[in-house]
C-alpha positions as CSV (number, residue, x, y, z in Angstrom):
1,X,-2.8,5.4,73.7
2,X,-2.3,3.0,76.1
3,X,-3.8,-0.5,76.0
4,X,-4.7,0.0,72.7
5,X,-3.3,-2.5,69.8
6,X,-1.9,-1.3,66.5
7,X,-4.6,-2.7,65.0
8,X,-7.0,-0.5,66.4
9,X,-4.6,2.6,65.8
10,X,-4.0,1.8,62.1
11,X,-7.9,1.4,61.7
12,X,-8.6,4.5,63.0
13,X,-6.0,6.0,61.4
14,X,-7.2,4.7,58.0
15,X,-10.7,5.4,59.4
16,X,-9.1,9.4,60.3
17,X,-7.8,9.6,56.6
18,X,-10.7,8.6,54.5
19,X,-13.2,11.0,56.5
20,X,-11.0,13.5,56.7
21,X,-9.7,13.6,52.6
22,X,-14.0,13.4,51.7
23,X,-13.7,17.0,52.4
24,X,-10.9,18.3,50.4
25,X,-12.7,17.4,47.0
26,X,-15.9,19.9,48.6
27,X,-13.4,22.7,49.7
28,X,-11.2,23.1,46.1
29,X,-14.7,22.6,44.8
30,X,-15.6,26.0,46.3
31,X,-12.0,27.4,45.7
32,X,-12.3,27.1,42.7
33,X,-15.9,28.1,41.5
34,X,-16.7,30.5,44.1
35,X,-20.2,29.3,44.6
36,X,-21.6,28.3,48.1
37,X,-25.1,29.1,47.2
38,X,-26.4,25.4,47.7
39,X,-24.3,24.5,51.0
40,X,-26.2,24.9,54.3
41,X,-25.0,27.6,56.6
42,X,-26.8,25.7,59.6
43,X,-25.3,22.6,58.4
44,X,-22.2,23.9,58.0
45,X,-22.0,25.6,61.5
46,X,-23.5,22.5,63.7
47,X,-20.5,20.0,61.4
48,X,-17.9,22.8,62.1
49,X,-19.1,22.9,65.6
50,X,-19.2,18.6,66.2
51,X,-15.7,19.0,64.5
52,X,-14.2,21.5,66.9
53,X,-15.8,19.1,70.6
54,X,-13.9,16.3,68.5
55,X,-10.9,17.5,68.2
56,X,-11.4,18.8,72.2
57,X,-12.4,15.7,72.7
58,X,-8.5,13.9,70.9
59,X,-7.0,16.3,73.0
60,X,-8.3,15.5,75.9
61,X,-8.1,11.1,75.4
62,X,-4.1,12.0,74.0
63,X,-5.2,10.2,70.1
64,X,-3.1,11.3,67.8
65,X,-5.8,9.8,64.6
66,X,-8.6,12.0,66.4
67,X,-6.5,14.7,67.0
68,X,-4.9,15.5,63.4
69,X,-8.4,14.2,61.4
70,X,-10.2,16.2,63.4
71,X,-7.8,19.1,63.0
72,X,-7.4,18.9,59.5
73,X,-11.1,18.6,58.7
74,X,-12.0,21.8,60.9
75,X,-9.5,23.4,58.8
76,X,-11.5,22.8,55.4
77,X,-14.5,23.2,57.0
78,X,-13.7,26.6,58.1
79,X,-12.8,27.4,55.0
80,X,-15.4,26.3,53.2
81,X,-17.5,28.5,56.0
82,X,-15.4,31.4,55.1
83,X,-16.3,31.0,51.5
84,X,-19.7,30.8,52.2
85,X,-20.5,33.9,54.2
86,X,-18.2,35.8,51.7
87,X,-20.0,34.7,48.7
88,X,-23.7,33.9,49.8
């Protein structure tokens, strides 16, 4: 992006990676045991949905840390979604 320093790229990168990786110990979570029964629907949808104007949003500003955090994380968060309407 331009006028922006590598310092501020490498922080939001590192910034990308931890927020993004909090939500792959949730998803194999529910992989694994099947239950969803605890995790918010509504929650789930308005996060999925904040997500999704995010990544729009990394698109739109050309950041490659917004863009592939924001891409990854709507991935396990849809997911996660999926196994939630399939299992209750």
């Amino acid at each position: 992006m331009a006028g922006t320093s590598l310092s501020t790229e490498l922080i939001g990168a590192a910034a990308a990676v931890l927020t993004t990786l909090c939500w792959l110990p949730q998803a194999l979570k529910v992989l694994r045991s099947r239950e969803t029964r605890d995790l918010s629907l509504v929650a789930y949808l308005a996060f999925a949905a904040g997500v999704g104007l995010w990544l729009v949003y990394g698109l739109l500003i050309g950041s490659l840390p917004v863009i592939l955090a924001n891409a990854v994380t709507f991935v396990l968060l849809l997911g996660i979604l999926s196994l939630k309407l399939r299992y209750g």
